[in-house]
TIKOLLO-284776 format. One record per residue (C-alpha): residue number from 1; residue in three letters; y, x, z. Coordinates in pm, 1 decimal. Layout:
<mimis>
<mimi k="NUM" r="ALA" Y="Y" X="X" Z="Z"/>
...
</mimis>
This chain:
<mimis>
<mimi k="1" r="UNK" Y="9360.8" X="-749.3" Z="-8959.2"/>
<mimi k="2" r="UNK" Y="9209.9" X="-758.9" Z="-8597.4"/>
<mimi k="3" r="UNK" Y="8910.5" X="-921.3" Z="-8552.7"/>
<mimi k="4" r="UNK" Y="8796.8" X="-987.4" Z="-8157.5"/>
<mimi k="5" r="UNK" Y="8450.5" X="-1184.1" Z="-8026.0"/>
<mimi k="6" r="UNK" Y="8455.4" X="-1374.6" Z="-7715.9"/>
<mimi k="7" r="UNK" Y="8092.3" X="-1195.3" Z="-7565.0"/>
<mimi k="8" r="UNK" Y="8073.2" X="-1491.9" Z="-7309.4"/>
<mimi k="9" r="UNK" Y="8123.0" X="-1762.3" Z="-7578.7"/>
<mimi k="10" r="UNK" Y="7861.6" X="-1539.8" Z="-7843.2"/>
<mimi k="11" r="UNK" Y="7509.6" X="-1726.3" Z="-7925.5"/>
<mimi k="12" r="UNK" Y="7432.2" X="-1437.1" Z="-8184.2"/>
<mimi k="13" r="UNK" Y="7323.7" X="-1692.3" Z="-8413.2"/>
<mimi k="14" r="UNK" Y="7380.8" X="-1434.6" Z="-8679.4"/>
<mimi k="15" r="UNK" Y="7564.7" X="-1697.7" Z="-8907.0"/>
<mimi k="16" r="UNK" Y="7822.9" X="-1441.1" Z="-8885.7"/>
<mimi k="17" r="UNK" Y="7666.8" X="-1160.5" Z="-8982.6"/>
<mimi k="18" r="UNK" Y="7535.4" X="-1368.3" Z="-9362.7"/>
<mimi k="19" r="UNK" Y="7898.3" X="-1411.4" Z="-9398.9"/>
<mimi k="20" r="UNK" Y="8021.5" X="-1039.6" Z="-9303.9"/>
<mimi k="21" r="UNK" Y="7739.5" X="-802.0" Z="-9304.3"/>
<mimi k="22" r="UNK" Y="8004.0" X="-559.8" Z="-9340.5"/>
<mimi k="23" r="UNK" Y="8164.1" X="-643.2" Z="-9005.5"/>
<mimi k="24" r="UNK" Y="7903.0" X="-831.1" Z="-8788.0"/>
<mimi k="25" r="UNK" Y="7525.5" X="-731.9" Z="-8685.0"/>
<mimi k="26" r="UNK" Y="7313.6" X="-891.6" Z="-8450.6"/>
<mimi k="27" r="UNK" Y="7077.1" X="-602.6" Z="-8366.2"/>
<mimi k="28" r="UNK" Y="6699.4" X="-611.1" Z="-8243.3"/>
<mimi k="29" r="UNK" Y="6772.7" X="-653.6" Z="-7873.8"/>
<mimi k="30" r="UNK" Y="6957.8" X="-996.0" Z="-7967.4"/>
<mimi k="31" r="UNK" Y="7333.2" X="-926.7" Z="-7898.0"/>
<mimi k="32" r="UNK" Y="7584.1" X="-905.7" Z="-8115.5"/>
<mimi k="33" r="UNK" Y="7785.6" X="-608.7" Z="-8247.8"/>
<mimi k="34" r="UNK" Y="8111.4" X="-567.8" Z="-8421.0"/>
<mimi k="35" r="UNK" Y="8068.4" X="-289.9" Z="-8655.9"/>
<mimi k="36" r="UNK" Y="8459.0" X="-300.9" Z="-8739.3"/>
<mimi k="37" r="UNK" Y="8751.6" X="-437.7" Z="-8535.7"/>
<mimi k="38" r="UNK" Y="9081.3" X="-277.9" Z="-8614.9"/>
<mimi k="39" r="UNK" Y="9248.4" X="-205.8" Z="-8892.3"/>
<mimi k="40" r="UNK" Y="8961.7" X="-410.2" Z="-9112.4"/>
<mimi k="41" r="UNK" Y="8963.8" X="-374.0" Z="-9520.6"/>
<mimi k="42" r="UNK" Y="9202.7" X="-686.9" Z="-9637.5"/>
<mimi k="43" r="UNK" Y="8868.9" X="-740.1" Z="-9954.8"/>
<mimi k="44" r="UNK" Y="8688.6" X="-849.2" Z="-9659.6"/>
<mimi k="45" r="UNK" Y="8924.9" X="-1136.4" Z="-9499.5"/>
<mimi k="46" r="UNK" Y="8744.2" X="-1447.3" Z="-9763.2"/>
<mimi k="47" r="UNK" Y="8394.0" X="-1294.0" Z="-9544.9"/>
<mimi k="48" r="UNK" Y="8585.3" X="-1271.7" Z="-9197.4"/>
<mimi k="49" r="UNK" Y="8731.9" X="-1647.5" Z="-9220.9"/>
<mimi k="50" r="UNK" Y="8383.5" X="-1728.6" Z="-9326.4"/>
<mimi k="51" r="UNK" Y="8189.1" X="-1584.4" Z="-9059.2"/>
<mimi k="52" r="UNK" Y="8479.8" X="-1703.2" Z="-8781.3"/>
<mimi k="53" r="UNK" Y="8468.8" X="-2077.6" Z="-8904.9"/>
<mimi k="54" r="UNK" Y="8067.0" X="-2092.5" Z="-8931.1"/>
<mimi k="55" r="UNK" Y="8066.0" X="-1977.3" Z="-8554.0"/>
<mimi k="56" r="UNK" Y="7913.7" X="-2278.0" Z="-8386.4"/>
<mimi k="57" r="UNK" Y="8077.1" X="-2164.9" Z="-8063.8"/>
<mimi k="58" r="UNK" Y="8412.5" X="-2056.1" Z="-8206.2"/>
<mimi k="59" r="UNK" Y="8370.3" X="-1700.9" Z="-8036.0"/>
<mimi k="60" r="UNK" Y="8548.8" X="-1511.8" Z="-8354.5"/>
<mimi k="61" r="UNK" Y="8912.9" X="-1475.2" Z="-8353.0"/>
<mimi k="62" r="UNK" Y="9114.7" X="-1317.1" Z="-8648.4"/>
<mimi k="63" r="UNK" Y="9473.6" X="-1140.6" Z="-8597.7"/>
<mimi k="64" r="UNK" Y="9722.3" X="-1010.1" Z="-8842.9"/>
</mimis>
């Protein structure tokens, strides 16, 4: 599993990171960062679907 963020599309809302700590952080300067992208443990994909459909700007996308 892939997992990509669209930076221009990104609020850092953080709803993300609730549902993916694992994966997501938005950090104390306010952006977000993607602590894993390739190759991501398949025990996290319930979290990644999660955190991609509570994205209020649809900014997460998922590949197999």
């Amino acid at each position: 599993m892939r997992i990509t963020v669209d930076y221009d599309l990104c609020i850092s809302t953080a709803n993300c990171m609730r549902e993916a700590p694992e994966v997501f952080e938005v950090r104390a300067d306010g952006f977000l960062y993607l602590l894993q992208e390739d190759d991501v443990d398949p025990g996290l994909r319930a979290n990644v679907e999660a955190a991609a459909k509570n994205c209020p700007t649809g900014a997460i996308t998922i590949e197999d």
